[in-house]
Every structure is written in C-alpha cells, then in structure tokens.
C-alpha positions in Angstrom: -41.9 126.4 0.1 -46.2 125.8 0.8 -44.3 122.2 1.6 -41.5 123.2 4.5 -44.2 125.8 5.8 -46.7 123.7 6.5 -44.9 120.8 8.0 -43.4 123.3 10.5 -47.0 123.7 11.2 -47.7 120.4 11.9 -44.6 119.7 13.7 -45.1 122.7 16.0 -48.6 121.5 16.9 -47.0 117.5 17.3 -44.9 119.1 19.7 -47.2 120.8 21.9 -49.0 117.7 22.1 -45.6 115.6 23.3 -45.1 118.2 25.6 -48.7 118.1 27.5 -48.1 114.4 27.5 -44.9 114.8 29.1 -41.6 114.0 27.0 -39.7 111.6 28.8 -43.2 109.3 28.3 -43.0 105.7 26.6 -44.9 106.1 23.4 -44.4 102.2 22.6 -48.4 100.6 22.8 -50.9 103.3 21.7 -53.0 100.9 19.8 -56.2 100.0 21.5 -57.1 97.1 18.5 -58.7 94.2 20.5 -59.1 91.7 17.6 -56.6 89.7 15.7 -54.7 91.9 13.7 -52.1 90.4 10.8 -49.3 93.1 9.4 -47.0 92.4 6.7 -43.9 94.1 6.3 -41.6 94.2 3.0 -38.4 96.2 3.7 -34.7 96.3 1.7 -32.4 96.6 4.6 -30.6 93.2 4.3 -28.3 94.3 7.9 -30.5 95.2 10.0 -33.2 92.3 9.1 -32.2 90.6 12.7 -32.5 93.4 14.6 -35.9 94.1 13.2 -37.0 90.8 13.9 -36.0 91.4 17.3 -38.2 94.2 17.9 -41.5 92.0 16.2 -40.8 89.5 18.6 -40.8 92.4 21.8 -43.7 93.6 20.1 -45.7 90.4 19.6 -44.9 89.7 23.4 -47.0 93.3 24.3 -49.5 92.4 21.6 -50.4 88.6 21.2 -53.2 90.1 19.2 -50.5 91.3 16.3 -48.7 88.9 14.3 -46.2 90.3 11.7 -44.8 88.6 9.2 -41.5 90.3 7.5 -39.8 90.2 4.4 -36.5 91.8 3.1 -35.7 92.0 -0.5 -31.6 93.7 -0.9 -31.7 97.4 -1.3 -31.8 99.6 -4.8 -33.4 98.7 -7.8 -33.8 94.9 -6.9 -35.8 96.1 -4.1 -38.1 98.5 -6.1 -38.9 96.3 -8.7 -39.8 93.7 -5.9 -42.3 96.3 -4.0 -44.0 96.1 -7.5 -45.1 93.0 -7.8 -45.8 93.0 -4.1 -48.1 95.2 -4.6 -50.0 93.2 -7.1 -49.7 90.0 -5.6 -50.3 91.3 -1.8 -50.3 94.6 -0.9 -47.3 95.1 2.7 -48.8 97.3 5.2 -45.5 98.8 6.0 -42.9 99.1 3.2 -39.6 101.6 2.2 -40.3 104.7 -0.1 -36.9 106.6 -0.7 -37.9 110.3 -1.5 -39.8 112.4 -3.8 -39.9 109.8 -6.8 -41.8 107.1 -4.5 -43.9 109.4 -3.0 -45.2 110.2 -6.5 -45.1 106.9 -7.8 -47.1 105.4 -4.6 -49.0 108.6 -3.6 -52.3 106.6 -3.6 -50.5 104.0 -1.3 -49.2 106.5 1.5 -51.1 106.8 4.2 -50.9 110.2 6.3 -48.3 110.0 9.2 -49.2 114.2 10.0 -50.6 113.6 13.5 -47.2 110.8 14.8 -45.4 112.3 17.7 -42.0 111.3 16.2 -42.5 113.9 14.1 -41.7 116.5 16.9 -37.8 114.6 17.7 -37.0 115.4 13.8 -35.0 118.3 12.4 -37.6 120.9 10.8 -36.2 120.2 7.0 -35.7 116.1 7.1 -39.0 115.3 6.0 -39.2 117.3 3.2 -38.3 114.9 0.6 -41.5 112.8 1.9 -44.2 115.3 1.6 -46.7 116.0 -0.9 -46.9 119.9 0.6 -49.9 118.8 2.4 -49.4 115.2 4.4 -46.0 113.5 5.8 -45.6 110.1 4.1 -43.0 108.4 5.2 -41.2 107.8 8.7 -37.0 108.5 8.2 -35.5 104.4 8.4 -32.3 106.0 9.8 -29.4 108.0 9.3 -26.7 107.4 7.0 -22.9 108.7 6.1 -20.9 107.0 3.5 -17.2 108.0 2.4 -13.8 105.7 2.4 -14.4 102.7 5.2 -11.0 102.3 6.3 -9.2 99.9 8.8 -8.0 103.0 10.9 -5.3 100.8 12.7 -3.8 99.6 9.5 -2.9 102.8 8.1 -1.4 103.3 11.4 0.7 100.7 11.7 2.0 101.8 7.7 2.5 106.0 9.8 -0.3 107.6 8.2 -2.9 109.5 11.3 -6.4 109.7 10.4 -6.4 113.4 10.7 -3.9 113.7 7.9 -6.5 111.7 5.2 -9.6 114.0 6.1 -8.3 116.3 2.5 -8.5 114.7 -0.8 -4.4 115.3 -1.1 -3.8 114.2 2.2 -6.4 110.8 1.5 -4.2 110.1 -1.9 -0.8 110.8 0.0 -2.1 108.0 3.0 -3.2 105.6 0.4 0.2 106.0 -2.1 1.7 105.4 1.5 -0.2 102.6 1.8 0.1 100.8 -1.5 3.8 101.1 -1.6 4.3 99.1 1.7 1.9 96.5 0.6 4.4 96.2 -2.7 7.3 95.9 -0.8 5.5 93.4 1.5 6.0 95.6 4.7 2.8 94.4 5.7 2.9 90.9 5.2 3.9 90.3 8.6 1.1 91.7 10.8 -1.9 91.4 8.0 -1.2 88.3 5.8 -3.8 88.5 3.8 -3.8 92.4 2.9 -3.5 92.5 -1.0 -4.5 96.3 -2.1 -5.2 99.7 0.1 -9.0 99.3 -2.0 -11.7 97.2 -3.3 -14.0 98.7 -5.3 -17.2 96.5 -6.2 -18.1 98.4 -9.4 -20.6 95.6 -10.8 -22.9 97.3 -8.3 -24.5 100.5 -10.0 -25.8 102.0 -6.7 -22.2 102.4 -5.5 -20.5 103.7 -8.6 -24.1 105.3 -9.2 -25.9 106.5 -6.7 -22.7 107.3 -4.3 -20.0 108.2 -6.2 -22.7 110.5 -8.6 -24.2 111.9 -5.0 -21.4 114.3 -3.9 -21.3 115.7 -7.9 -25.4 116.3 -7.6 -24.9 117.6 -4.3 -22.9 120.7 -5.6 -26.0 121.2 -8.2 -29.0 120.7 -5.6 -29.5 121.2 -2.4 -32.4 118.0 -1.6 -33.8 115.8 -3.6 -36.8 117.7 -3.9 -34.4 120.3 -5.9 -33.5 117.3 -8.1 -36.7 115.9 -8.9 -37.9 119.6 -9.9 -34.6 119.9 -12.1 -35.4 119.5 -16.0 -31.5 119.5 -16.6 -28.3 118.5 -15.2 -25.8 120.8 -14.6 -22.7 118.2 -13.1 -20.3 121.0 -12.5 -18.4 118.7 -10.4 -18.2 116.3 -13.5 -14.5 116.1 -13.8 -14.3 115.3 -9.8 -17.0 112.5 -10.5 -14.0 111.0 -12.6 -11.7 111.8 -10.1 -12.7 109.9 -7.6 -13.7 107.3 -9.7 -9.9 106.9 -10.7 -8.9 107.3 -7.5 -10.5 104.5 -6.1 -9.7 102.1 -9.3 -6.2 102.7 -9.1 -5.5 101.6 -5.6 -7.1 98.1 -6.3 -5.5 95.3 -7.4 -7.0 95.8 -11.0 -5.6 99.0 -11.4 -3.9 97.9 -14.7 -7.0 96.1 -15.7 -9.8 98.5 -14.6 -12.5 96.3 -16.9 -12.2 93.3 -14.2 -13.9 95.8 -11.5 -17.0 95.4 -13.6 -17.5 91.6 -12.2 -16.6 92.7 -8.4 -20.2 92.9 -6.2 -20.6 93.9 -2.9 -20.3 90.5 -0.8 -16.5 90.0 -1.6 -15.5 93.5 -1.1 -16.7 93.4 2.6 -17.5 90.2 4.4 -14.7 89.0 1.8 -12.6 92.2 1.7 -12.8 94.9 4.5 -14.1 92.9 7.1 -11.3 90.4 6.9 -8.5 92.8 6.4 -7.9 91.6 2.6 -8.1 95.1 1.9 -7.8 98.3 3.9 -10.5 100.6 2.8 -13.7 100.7 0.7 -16.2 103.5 -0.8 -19.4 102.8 1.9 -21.3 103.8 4.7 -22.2 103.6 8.9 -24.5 100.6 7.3 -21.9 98.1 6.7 -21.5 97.8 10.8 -23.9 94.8 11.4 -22.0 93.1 8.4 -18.0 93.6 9.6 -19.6 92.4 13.2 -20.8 89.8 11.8 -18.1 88.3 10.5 -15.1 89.9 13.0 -16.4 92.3 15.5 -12.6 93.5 16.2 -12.1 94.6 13.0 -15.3 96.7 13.0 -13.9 98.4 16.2 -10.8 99.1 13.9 -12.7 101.2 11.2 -13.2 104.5 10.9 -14.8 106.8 8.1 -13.0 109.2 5.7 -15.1 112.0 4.0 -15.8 111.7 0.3 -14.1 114.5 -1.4 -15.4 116.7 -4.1 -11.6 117.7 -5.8 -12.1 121.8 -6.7 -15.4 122.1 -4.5 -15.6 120.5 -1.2 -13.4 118.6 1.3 -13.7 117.1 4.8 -17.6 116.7 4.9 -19.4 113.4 4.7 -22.6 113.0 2.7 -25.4 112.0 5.2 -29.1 112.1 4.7 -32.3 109.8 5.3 -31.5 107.2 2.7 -35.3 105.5 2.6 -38.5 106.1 5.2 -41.0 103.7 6.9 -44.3 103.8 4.8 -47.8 102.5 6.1 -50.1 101.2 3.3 -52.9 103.6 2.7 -55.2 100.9 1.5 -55.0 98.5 4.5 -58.2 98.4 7.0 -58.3 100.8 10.1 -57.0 98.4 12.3 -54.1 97.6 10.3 -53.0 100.9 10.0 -53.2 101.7 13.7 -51.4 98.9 14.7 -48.9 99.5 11.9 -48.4 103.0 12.9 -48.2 101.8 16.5 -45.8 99.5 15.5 -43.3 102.2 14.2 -43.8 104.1 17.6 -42.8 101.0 19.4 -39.7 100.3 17.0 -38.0 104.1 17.3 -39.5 105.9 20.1 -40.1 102.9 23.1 -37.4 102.5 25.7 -37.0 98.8 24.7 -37.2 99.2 21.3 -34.4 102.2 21.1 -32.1 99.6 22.8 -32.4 97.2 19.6 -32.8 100.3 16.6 -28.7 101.0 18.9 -27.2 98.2 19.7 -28.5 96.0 16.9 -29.2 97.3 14.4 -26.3 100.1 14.9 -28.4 102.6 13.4 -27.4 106.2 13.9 -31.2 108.0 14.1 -32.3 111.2 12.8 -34.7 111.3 16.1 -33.2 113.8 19.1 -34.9 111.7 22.0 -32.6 109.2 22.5 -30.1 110.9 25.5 -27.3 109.1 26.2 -28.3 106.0 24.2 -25.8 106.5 21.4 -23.9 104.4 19.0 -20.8 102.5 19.6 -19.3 101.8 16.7 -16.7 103.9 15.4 -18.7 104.4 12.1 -21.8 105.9 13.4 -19.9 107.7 16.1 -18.4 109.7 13.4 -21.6 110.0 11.4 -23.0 111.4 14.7 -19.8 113.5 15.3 -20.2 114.8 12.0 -23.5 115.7 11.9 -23.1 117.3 15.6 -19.9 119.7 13.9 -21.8 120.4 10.7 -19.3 118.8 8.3 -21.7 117.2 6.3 -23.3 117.0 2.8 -26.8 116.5 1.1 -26.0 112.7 0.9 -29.0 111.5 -0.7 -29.4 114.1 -3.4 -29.2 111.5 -6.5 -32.7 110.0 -5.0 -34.1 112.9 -6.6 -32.8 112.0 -9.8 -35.3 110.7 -12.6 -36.2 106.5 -11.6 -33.4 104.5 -12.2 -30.8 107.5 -14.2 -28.7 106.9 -11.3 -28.0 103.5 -11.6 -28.9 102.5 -15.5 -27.5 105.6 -16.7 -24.3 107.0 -14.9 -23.4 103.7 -13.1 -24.2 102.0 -16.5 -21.8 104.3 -18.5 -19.2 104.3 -15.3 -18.8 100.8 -16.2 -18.4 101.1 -19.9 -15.7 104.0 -18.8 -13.7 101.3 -16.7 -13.9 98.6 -19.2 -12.9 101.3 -21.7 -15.7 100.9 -23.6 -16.6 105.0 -23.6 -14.0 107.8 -22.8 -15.3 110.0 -20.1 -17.2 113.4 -22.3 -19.4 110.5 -23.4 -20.2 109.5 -19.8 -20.7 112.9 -19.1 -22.8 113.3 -22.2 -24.9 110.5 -21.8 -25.6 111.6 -17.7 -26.7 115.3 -19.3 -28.5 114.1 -22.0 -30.5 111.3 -20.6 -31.3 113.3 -17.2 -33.0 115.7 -19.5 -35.1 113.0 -21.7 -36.3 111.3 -19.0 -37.0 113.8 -16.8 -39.5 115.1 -19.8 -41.3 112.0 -20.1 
C-alpha cells in the first residue's frame, strides 16, 4: 500500500541517519529549548503510571527548564471519552491514540513523528495502523500479548505441565483437571484460598469485547487498517467466539449462574483473584505484571501465559500487537513539541530511561535496541519468546473496528448472552448487523 511504501522510505532514510550518528549513541536530550517549557501529559495506562513518573523525575533532573505534569485516566472507552473533554478544556501535549480510528478522529491534533530516530529500531509493518499514508503519528506505547494468565506452579502441583495446555483440548483437559481437585478439596492444603481454576470479569466490555472478539477478527483481517476499511463483518470464527466464551464461564465459580459474571470488574479478578491465588488463571495480558507485583511479587514469578485458542482455526499462538501509541499535540508551540518529542526519545531510547520502560514498568518493547536489557517476568518473557518463534497473532485487530462496536456492541450483547437475555445467533446478528451500520455512517 502508497501507506507501508512510503514509511519504508522514511524509515530507510531514519536509519541512515542513526547509523552516521553512530548506533550505540544515547539519543536521551536532543532538545536545545532554553526557556521555561510546561508539558502536559494525559495517558490511560493505570500500571505503568509509577514508572512513568519515574522517568519525569530523571528527565526533569537533565532539564530544570521542563516541568511535566501527568495524568492517567484507566484505559478503553473511559479513557477516550476523557481525552475529549481534555481537549476542550486543555489541550495534553502528549496523549494515547490507539490505531487507525484515532488517527482519523484527531488527525488535525497529530503532529508528524516522520523524522524520530526510533523509527529505524521498529519492525517495517508496526506503524502502519498510525499513518495517514503520508506522516507517522503516533510512537508504539509498548508491546502486548494476552491469552489465559495462569499460576504455572499451581497447575503443577494438581500434574498438569505447561506444555500440555498450549492446545485448546489440552487447555480444557488441564483446567477439568484442575476444577475437579479444587471440588474434592485436594488443594485446600497448599492454597487455602483457591475457589475456582477462573475468574472471569465480564462486567468489563473490553475483556469480553475487545479480547475475546480480537482472535475471531483476526481470522477475518490481517491489521486494523484492514478492519477499519471493512464495510462488513465476516466472523467466520463466530462459533469459537462462543467457545471460548463458555469455556472461560464454566470454570468459575458462577458457572451454574453465568448472569452473576455481569457484576464481576477487573480489580477483584486480579489484585483480588490471580494475584492472591483465589483463583488460578484469568483471560489477560503481559500488562497485569506491575499489578500481581504489586500486591505479591512471588506469585507474579509463578505465572505464566497460555495462548488464546481459536477452536477449528488456530492454536498455540498468542495475540500481540501495539495496543495504543505516544501522540504529540499538533497544536502545541514549537518549543513544546520539541521538548515533547524529546521527551519520548528520553523515555524509550536513553540508557537510563530503558532501565525504568524494563524493570518498572515491565514493558516488553517493540524497539530492537535494547541488547541484553530484557524483561524478567515470566509474562513478557514469553510474549518476547513468542514473538522471537513467530507464534503469534494480529492482537489488536478489533481497534480497527467501527468506535466503540467492540465494546457497546459485542461485549454489550456478550453480556446479555451470559445473563440469558439473547441466545447466541442474535449475538452474532447484532455483531454483523451493527458493524455494517455503523461503519456506513
């Protein structure tokens, strides 16, 4: 595409310029701004909010010129209606955009990020959901894999291996392993508190939604981009959509009364669930790390991350993708803006500054410059691993779907399945029919 081609253009002419400058170079303080500079930073990501403030302090230290203030609003729509009426009230200078609908939707916002050396440390194809066919506009945030969380050593202790869960059968045979010891109270002994193999927080539409739909779209589109060009929905994968949505239900502790899933959110399935071993498994991501840490860091260094299975069209791969990019307010003065885009340098491409983006904020990166600084915790070590093997995905295909249809439409009608409410043809139905309505208006 006039798109792909001529970011390989600028990215080939970034990279010449990183290598006259020498590679191994500290691109952390480019800005030359001498006068007192204020940035303003609105961003969703709820985990990593201490880690970024982390790197505003190193910066400020470099800079006593640059103040920035930050404020973090939770992820999904709570997030975009939020940017919203930021912008009307007073404007961030670097905010989130999460693909091709933001970059419509705030086109006259974005400023041009063409000429940033990061660009050359990306995969050729990762910025593609972020560019207009003529500028880059966003920066990737990091790089994500979801699936089934599970306490590895748990299922260990009930004789089920990882390896023999990386199927959709041999997930379900681990789990019905699983759920009868807890039922017999085999496990009482060692985990006290362990009530059901799952939870499954389905009174939050972006994880019925956006990743449980994801892996269905992803056997329809390739990107987002191919999303947010589609007119119609296909969902091929429609009946595995319901699979797994089953799947996960019945190895809860509502699984006779799926309509109480409806009131479960996301706080009580982790910090309240996962993270102290109340349950042995959940539907997330490498994100959740700086959470479980938080609350028991041995725990975390018990997880590990199942693929998310497609029943009838994939198995063993992991969704991953760039789930949201850095943006820097087109409308902001010059000097903002450099020291914005300096910022971002400083953030993901300074030796000090990688150190935090790792070890803090446990991000896995999309950027190939970082050696042998590499995650630690089992959940982006496999999202790395995953990536390195190419066993992965299109994880962040539903971002291409029409504003909001992910959420207020499928997760919307996923809860009305659960509570019994709608059978699943209408789900189905209403997914197809409002994709296509939307998408024409």
């Amino acid at each position: 595409m006039k798109g792909k081609k001529l970011l390989s253009i600028v990215m080939a002419g970034t990279l010449c310029a990183t290598a006259l400058a020498g590679c191994g170079s500290d691109n952390s303080s480019t800005t030359s701004a001498s006068k007192n500079v204020k940035l303003s930073i609105f961003q969703f990501k709820v985990e990593a909010k201490d880690a970024f403030q982390k790197v505003i302090n190193a910066y400020e230290q470099k800079h006593p010129n640059v103040k920035i203030n930050m404020e973090t609003v939770g992820g999904g729509s709570d997030y975009n209606a939020a940017l919203k009426t930021k912008m009307q009230s007073d404007p961030p200078t670097i905010f989130n955009i999460g693909g091709p609908q933001d970059v419509k939707d705030w086109n006259s916002k974005l400023e041009d990020l063409s000429d940033q050396k990061w660009i050359s440390h990306l995969p050729a194809d990762s910025l593609m959901d972020v560019t207009d066919g003529k500028k880059v506009l966003g920066m990737p945030f990091d790089l994500e894999g979801y699936g089934f969380v599970i306490n590895r050593k748990m299922f260990e202790d009930a004789g089920v291996s990882y390896q023999s869960m990386l199927t959709y059968d041999g997930m379900k045979k681990g789990f019905d392993t699983l759920k009868e010891k807890i039922a017999k109270g085999e496990m009482k002994a060692k985990y006290p508190q362990l009530e059901a193999v799952m939870a499954y927080p389905a009174k939050e539409t972006w994880v019925i939604g956006d990743h449980d739909v994801g892996p269905a779209l992803a056997q329809d589109f390739k990107s987002a981009k191919e999303a947010f060009q589609a007119k119609e929905l296909p969902l091929k994968a429609a009946n595995a959509y319901k699979q797994m949505v089953d799947f996960q239900a019945s190895y809860t502790k509502y699984a006779n009364d799926k309509g109480q899933l409806n009131s479960i959110d996301y706080s009580p399935s982790l910090e309240g669930g996962l993270a102290i071993e109340r349950v042995a498994a959940i539907q997330q991501g490498n994100w959740i790390a700086p959470s479980v840490a938080n609350v028991d860091n041995s725990v975390l260094q018990k997880l590990d991350l199942l693929p998310y299975p497609v029943p009838g069209f994939s198995d063993g791969r992991w969704p991953v993708g760039v789930p949201m990019y850095w943006a820097v307010n087109k409308t902001a003065d010059a000097e903002q803006k450099a020291a914005a885009k300096d910022f971002l340098n400083f953030m993901y491409q300074s030796d000090e500054g990688k150190k935090i983006i790792i070890n803090d904020a446990k991000f896995a990166v999309a950027f190939d410059n970082y050696g042998s600084l590499q995650p630690s915790d089992p959940l982006n070590k496999r999202v790395m691993q995953a990536v390195k093997e190419k066993k992965t995905m299109p994880g962040w295909v539903y971002a291409g779907a029409p504003a909001s249809w992910s959420g207020k439409v499928a997760g919307a009608h996923v809860q009305k399945y659960l509570s019994g409410q709608e059978n699943w043809d209408q789900v189905v139905k209403a997914c197809k029919d409002q994709w296509k309505s939307m998408r024409a208006s």
